[in-house]
N, C-alpha and C positions, 0 to 999 in steps of 0.2 A: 799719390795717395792723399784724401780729404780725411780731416779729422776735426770732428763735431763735440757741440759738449753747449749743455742748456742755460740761460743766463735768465734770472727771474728780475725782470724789470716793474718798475711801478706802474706802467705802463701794459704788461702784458708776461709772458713767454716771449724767448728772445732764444734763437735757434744761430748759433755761430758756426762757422766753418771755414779753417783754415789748409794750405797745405806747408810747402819747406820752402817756401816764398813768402809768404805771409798770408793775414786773410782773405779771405774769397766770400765769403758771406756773411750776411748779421741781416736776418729776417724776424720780422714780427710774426709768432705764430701765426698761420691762416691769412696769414696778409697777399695779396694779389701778387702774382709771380714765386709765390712762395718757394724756396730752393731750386729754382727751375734748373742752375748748372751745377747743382751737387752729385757728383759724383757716386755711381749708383752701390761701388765699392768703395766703402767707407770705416772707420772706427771711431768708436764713437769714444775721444780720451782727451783731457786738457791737454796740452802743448803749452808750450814757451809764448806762444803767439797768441792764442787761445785766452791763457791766463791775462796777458797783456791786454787782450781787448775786454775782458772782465773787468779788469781795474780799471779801464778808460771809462767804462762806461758804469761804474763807481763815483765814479768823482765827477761823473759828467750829469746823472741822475740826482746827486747830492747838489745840485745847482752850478757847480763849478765847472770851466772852463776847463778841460786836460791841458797842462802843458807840456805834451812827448804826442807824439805822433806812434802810431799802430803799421807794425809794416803790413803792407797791402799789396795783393794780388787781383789785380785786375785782370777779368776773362772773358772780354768784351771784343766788338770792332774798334778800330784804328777810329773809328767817328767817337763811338762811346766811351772809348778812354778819354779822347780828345774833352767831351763833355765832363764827364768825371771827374777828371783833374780841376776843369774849371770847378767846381763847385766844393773842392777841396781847398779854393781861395776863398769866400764867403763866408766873413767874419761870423765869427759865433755873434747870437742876436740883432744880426742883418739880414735882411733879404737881398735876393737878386731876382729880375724876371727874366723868365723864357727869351725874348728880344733881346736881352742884354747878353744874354750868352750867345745866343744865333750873333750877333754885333760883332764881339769878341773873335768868335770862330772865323768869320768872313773876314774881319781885318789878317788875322792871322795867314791865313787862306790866299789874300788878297784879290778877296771874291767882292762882289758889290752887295750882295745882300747873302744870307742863309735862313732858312726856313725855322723857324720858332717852334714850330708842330715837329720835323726833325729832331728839334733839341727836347720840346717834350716825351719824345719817343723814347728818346735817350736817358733821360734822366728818370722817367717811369718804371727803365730797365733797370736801376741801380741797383747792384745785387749785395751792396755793402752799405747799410741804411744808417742814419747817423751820423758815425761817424766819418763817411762821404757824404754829409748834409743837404740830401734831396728836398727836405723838406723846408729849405730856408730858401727855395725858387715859388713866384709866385705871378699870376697871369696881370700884365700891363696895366690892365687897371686895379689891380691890388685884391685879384681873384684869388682865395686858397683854394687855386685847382685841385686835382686828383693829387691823391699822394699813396702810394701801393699800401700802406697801410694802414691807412684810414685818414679820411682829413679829421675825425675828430686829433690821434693823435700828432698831429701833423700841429693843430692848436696848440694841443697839451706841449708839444718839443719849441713850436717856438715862445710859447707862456712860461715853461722850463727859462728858457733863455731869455726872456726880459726882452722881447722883440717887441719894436714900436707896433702894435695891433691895430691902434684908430684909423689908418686908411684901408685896413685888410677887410674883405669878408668872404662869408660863405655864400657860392652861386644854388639860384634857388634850383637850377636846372641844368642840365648839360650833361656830357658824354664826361666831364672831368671830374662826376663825384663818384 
């Protein structure tokens, strides 16, 4: 059983969903992939877990860093967890790119290379936004690719965070906005 409960962020509506594993989702209202593996019987009531990821992202919206961790359930492939996790390393107010985690993955692997567009896929899937910090991956030459919900916020979360921006930009064009 999923259980939901609404979080009004500065940034938007903020749609949580955990179950008795921890959470399972944290969607920016109307954002791309929007709930896609919420479960279709649900209740909609804070929880333990719920309330927890409230107050993370309390003090995460207040400009600070959380220091506790949210238990998290991931309901992904064996690939997309694999990705997920990586980006659960990505210091707050750092980036990482797409190559760098395809790198990663293939060492790990002990593959010679892994596809970047792979890892794109993966991380575009993120069904726990924030705080699995998708939005701190950015394209090799310092592209703020697509982000499910929105590159404007995707700015705003690393502007939040004091992220070095001068080599970043917005692509004028592309299947990433």
């Amino acid at each position: 059983m999923q259980y939901t409960c609404r979080y009004a962020s500065p940034l938007g509506g903020i749609l949580l969903a955990a179950d008795e594993v921890g959470l399972t989702g944290l969607w920016f209202e109307g954002q791309k992939y929007f709930a896609k593996l919420l479960d279709k019987e649900r209740e909609e009531r804070e929880t333990p877990c719920l309330a927890e990821a409230a107050r993370w992202l309390d003090i995460y919206f207040a400009g600070r860093e959380p220091d506790f961790d949210v238990p998290l359930h991931f309901m992904g492939t064996a690939f997309q967890n694999e990705v997920w996790g990586i980006l659960r390393t990505i210091p707050y107010g750092k980036t990482m790119t797409y190559g760098e985690i395809a790198k990663q993955i293939a060492e790990r692997r002990g593959l010679a290379r892994m596809s970047a567009q792979a890892v794109g896929g993966a991380v575009g899937h993120n069904e726990i936004s924030i705080i699995v910090p998708c939005h701190r991956v950015v394209g090799t030459s310092g592209s703020l690719t697509g982000y499910a919900g929105g590159i404007d916020k995707k700015i705003k979360l690393l502007t939040l965070e004091k992220a070095d921006m001068r080599s970043l930009f917005v692509p004028k064009k592309g299947t990433a906005l």
